[in-house]
Biotite code that builds the C-alpha atoms (Angstrom):
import biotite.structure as struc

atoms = struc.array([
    struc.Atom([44.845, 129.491, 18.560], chain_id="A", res_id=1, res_name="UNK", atom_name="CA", element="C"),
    struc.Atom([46.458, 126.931, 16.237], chain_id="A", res_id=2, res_name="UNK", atom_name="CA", element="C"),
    struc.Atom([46.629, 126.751, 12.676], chain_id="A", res_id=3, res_name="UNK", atom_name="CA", element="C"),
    struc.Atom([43.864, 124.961, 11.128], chain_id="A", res_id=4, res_name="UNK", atom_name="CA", element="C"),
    struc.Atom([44.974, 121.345, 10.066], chain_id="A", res_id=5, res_name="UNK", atom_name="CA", element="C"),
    struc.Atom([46.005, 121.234, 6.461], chain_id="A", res_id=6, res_name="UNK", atom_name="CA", element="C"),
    struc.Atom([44.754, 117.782, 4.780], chain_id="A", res_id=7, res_name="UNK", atom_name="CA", element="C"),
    struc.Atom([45.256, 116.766, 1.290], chain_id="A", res_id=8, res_name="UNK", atom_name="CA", element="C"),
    struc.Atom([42.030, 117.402, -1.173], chain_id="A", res_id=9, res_name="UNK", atom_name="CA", element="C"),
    struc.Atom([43.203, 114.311, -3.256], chain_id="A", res_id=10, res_name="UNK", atom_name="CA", element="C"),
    struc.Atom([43.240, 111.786, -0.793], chain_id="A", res_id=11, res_name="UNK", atom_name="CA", element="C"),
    struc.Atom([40.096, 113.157, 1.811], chain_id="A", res_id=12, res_name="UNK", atom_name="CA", element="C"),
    struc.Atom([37.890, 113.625, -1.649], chain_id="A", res_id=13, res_name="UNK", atom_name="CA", element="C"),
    struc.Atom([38.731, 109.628, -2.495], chain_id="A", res_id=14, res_name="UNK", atom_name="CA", element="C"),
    struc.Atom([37.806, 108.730, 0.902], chain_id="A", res_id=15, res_name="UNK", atom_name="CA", element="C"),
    struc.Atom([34.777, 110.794, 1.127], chain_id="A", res_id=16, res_name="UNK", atom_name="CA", element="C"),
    struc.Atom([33.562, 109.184, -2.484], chain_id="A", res_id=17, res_name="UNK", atom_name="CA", element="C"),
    struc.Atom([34.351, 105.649, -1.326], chain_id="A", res_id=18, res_name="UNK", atom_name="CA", element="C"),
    struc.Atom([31.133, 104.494, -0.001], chain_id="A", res_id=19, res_name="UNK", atom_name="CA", element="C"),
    struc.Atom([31.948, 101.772, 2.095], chain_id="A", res_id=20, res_name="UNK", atom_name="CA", element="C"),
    struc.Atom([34.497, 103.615, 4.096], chain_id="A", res_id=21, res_name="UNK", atom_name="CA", element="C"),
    struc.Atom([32.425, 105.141, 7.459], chain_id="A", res_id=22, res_name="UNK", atom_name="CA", element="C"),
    struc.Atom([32.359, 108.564, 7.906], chain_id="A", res_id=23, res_name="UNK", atom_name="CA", element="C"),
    struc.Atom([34.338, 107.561, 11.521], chain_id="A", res_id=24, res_name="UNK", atom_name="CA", element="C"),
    struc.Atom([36.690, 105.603, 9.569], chain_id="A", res_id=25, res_name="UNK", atom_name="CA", element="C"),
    struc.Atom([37.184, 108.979, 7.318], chain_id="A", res_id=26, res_name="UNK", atom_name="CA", element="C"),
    struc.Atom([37.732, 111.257, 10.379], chain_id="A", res_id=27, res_name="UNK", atom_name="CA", element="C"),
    struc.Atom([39.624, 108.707, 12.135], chain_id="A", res_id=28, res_name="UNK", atom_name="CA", element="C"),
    struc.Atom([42.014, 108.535, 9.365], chain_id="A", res_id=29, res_name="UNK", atom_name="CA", element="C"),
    struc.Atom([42.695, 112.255, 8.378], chain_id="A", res_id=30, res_name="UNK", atom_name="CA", element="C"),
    struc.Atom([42.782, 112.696, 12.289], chain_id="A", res_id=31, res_name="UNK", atom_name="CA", element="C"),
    struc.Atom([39.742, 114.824, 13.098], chain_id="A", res_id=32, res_name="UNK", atom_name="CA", element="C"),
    struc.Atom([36.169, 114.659, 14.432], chain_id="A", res_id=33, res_name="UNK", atom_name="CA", element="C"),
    struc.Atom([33.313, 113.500, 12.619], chain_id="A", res_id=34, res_name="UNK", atom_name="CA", element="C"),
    struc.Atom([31.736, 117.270, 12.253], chain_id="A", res_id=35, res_name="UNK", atom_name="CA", element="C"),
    struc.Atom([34.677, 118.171, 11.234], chain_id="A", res_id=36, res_name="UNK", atom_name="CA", element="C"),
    struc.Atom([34.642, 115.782, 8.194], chain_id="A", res_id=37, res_name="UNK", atom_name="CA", element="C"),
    struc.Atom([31.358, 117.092, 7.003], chain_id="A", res_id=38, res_name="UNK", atom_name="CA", element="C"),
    struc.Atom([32.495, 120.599, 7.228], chain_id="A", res_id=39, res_name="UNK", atom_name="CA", element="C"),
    struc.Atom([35.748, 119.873, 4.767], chain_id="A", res_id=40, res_name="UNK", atom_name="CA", element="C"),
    struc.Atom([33.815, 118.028, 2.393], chain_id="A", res_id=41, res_name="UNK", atom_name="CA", element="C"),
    struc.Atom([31.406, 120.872, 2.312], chain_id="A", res_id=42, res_name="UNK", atom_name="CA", element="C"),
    struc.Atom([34.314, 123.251, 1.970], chain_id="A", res_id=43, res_name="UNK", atom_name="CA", element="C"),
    struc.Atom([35.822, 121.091, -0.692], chain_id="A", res_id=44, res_name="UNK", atom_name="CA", element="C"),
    struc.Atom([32.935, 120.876, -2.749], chain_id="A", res_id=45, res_name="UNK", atom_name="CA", element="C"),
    struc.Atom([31.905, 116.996, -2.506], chain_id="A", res_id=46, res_name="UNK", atom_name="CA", element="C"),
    struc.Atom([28.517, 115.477, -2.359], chain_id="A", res_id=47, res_name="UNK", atom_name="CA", element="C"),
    struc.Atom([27.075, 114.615, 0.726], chain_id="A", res_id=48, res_name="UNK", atom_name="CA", element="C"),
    struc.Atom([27.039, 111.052, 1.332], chain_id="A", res_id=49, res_name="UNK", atom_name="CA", element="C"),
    struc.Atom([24.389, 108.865, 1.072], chain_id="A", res_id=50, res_name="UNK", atom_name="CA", element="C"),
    struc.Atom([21.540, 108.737, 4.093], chain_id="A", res_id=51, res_name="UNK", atom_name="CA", element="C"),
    struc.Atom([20.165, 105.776, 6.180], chain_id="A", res_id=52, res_name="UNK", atom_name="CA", element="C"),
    struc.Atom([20.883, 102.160, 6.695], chain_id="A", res_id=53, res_name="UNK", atom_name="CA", element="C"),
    struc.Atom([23.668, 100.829, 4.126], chain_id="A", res_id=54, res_name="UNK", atom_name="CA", element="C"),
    struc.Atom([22.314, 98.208, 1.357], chain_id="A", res_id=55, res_name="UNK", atom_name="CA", element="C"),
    struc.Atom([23.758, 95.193, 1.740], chain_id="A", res_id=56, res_name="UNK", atom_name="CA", element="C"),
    struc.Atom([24.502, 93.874, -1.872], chain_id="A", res_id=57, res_name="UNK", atom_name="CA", element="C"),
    struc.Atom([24.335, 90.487, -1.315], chain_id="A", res_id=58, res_name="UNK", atom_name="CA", element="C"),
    struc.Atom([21.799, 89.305, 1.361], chain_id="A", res_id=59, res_name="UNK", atom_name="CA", element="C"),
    struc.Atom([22.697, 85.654, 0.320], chain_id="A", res_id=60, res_name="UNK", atom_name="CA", element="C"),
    struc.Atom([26.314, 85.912, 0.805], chain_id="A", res_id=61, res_name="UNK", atom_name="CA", element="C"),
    struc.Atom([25.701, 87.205, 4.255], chain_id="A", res_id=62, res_name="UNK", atom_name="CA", element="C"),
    struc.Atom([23.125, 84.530, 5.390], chain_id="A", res_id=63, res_name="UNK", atom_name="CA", element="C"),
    struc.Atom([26.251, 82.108, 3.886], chain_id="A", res_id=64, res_name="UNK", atom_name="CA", element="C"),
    struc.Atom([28.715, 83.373, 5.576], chain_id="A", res_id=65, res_name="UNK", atom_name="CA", element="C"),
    struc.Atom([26.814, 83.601, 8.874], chain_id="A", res_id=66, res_name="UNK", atom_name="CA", element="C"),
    struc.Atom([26.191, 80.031, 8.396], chain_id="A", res_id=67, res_name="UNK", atom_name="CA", element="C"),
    struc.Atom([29.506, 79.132, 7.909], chain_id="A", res_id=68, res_name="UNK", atom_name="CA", element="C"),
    struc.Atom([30.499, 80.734, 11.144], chain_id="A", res_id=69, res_name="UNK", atom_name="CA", element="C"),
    struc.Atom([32.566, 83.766, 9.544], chain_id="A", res_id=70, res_name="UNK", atom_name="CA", element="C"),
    struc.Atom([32.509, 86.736, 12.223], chain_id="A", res_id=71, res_name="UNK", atom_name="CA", element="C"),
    struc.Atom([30.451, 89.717, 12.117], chain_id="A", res_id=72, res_name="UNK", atom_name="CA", element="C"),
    struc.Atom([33.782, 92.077, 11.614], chain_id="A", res_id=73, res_name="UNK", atom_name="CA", element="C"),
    struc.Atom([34.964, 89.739, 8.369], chain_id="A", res_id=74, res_name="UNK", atom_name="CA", element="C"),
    struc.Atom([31.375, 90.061, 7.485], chain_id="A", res_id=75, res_name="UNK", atom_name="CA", element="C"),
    struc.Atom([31.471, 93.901, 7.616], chain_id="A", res_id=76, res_name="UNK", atom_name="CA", element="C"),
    struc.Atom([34.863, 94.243, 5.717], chain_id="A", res_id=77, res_name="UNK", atom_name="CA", element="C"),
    struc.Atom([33.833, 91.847, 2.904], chain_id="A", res_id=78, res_name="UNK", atom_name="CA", element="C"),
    struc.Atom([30.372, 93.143, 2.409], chain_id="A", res_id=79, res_name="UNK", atom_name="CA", element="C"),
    struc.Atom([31.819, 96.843, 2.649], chain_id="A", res_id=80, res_name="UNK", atom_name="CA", element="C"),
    struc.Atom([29.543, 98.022, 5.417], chain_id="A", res_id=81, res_name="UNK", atom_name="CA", element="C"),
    struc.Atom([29.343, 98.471, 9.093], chain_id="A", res_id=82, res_name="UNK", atom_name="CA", element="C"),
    struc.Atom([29.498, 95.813, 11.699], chain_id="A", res_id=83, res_name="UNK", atom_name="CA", element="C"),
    struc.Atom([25.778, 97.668, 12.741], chain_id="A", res_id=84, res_name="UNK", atom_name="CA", element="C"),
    struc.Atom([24.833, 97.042, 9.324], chain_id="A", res_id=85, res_name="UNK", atom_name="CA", element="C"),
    struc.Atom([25.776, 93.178, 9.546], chain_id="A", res_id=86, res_name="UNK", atom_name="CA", element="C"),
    struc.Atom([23.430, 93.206, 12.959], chain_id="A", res_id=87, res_name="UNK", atom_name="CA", element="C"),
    struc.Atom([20.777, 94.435, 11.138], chain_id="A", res_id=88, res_name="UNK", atom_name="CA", element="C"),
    struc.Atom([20.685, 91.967, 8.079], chain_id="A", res_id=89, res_name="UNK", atom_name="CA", element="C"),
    struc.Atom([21.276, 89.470, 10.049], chain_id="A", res_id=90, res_name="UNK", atom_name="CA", element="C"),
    struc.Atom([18.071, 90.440, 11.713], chain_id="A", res_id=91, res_name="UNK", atom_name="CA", element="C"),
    struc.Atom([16.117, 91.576, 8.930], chain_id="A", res_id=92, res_name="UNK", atom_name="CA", element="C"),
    struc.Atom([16.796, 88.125, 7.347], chain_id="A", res_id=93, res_name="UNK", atom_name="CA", element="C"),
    struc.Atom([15.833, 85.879, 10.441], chain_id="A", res_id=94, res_name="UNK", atom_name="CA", element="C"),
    struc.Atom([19.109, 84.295, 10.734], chain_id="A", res_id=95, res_name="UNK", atom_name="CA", element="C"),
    struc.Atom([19.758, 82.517, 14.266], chain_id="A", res_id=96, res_name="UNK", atom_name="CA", element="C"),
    struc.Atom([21.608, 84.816, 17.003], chain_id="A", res_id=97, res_name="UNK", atom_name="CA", element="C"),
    struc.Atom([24.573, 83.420, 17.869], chain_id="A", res_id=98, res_name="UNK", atom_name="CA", element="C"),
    struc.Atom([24.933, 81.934, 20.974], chain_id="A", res_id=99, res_name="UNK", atom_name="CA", element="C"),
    struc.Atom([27.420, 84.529, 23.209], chain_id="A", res_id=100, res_name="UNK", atom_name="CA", element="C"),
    struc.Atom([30.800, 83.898, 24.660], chain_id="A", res_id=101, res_name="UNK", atom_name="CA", element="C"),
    struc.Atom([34.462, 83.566, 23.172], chain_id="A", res_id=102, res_name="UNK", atom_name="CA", element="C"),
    struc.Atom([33.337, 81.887, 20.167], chain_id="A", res_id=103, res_name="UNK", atom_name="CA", element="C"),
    struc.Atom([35.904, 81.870, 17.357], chain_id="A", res_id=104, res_name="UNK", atom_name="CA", element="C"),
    struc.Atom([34.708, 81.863, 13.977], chain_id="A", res_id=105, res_name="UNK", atom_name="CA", element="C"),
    struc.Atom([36.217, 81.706, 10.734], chain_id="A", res_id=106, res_name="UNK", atom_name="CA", element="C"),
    struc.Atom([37.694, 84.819, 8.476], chain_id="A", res_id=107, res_name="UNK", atom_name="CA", element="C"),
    struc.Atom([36.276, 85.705, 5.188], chain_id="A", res_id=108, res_name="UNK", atom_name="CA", element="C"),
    struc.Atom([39.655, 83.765, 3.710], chain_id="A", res_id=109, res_name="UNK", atom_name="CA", element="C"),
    struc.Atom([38.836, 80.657, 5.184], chain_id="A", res_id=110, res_name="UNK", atom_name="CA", element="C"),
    struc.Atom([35.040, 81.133, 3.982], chain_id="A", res_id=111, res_name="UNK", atom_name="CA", element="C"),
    struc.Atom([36.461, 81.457, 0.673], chain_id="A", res_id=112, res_name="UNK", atom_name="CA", element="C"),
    struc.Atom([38.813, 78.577, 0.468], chain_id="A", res_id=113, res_name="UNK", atom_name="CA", element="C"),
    struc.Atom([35.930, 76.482, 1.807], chain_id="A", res_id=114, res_name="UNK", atom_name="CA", element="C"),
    struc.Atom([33.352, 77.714, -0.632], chain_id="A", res_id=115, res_name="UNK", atom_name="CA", element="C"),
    struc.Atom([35.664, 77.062, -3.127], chain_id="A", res_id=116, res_name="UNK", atom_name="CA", element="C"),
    struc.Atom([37.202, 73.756, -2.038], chain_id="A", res_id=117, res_name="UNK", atom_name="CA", element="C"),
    struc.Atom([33.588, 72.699, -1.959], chain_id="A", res_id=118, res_name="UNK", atom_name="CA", element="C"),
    struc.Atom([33.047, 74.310, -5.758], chain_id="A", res_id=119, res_name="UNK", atom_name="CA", element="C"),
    struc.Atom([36.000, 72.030, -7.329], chain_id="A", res_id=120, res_name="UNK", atom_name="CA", element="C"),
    struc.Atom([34.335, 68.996, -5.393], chain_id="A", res_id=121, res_name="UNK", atom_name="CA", element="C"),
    struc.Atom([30.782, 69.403, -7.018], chain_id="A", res_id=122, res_name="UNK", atom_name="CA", element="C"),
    struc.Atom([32.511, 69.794, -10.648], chain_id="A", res_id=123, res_name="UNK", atom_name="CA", element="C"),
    struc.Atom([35.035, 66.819, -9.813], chain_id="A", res_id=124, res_name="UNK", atom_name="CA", element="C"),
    struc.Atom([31.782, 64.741, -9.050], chain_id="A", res_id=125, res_name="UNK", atom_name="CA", element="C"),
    struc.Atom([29.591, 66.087, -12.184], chain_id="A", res_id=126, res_name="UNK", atom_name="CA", element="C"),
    struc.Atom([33.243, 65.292, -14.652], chain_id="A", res_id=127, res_name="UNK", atom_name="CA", element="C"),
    struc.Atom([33.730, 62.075, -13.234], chain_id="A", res_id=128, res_name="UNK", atom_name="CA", element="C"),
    struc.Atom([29.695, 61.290, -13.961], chain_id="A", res_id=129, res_name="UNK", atom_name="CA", element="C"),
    struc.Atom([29.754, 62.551, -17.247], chain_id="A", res_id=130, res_name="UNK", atom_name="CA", element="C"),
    struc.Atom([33.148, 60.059, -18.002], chain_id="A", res_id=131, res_name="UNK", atom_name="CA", element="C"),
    struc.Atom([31.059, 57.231, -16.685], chain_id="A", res_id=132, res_name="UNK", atom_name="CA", element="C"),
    struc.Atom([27.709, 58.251, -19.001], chain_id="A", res_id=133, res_name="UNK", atom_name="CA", element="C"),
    struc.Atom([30.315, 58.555, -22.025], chain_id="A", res_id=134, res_name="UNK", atom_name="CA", element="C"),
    struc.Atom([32.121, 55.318, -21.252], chain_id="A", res_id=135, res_name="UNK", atom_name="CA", element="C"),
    struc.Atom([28.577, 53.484, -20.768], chain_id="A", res_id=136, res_name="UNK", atom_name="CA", element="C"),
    struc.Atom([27.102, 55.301, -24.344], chain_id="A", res_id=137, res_name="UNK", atom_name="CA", element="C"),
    struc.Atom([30.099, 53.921, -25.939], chain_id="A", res_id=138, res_name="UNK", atom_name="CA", element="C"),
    struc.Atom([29.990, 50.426, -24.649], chain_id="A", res_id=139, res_name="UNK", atom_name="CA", element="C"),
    struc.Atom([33.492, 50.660, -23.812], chain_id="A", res_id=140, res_name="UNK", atom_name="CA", element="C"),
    struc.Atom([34.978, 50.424, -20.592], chain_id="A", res_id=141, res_name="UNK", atom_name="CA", element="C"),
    struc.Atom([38.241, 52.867, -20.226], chain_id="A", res_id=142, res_name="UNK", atom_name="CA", element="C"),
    struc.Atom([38.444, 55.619, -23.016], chain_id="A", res_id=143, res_name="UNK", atom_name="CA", element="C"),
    struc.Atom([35.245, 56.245, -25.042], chain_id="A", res_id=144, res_name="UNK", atom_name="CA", element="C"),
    struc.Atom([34.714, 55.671, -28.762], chain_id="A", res_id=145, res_name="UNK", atom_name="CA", element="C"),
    struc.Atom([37.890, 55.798, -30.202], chain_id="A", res_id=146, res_name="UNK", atom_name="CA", element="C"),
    struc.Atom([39.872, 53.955, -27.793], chain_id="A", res_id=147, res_name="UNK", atom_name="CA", element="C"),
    struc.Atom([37.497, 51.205, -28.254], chain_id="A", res_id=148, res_name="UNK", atom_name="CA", element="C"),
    struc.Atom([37.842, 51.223, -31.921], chain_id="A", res_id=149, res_name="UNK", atom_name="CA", element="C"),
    struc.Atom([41.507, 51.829, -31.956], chain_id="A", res_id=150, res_name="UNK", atom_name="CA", element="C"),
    struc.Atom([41.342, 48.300, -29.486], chain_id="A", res_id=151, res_name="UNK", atom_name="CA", element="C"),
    struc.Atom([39.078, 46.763, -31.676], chain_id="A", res_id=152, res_name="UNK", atom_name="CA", element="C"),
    struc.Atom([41.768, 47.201, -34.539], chain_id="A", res_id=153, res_name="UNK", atom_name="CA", element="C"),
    struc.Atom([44.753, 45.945, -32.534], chain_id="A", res_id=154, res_name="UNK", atom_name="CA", element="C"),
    struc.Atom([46.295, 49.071, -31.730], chain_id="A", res_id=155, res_name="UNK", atom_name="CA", element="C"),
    struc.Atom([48.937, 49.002, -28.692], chain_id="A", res_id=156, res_name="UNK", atom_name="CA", element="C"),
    struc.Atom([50.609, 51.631, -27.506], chain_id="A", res_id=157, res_name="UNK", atom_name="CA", element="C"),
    struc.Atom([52.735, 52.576, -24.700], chain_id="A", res_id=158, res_name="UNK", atom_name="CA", element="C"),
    struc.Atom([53.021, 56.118, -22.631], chain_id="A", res_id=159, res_name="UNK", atom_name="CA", element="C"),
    struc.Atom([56.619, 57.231, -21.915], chain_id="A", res_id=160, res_name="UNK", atom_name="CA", element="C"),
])
């Protein structure tokens, strides 16, 4: 009979405590079986690990990013939980199903750069009102207040 497979406490008790790691992903990892797992973290000493279906943290984010098209595994990796767990908010939400096929979505990157590009747009738009208000309270076209009065006065200037 072999030896039994030595694994280092450090690392499998930081696994074990990180919550959105799977206890698959765990055994995977330190290269055992999923029994297995349990029984070393009993060994060491650990807590057992929370029970049941994952909470997602974020139900809106998900419906977003299902919206946007993101796929179910970027889903899973940015909400920290399992692609199941992604199936099942999706359906406790009432989100559409996706029609099936070779459908390529969009990573959680993309989702970000989007949401984001789309962010800067809105708060372009609301700056480049609020100029407008401020250059129609002032009654002067091109600067505000103190451009106008600095006009008024025969000011010129030039920008090197």
């Amino acid at each position: 009979m072999p030896a039994p497979k030595q694994i280092p406490a450090a690392a499998f008790s930081a696994a074990w405590c990180d919550h959105s790691l799977t206890i698959e992903a765990i055994a995977k990892a330190f290269g055992m079986a999923r029994e297995t797992a349990y029984r070393a973290a009993r060994t060491m000493g650990l807590p057992p690990r929370p029970r049941g279906r994952p909470v997602i943290s974020s139900r809106a984010l998900l419906a977003e990013m299902w919206a946007a098209g993101v796929t179910v595994a970027e889903i899973a990796a940015e909400l920290g939980i399992s692609v199941n767990a992604v199936d099942y908010g999706v359906n406790a939400l009432g989100l559409p199903k996706r029609k099936q096929g070779n459908r390529i979505g969009i990573t959680r990157h993309e989702f970000k750069l989007r949401r984001f590009m789309a962010h800067m747009a809105q708060t372009a738009a609301r700056e480049q009102a609020a100029m407008i208000n401020a250059e129609m309270a002032d009654g002067v076209e091109g600067g505000g207040k103190l451009v106008g009065q600095l006009k008024a006065r025969g000011a010129t200037w030039e920008c090197r």
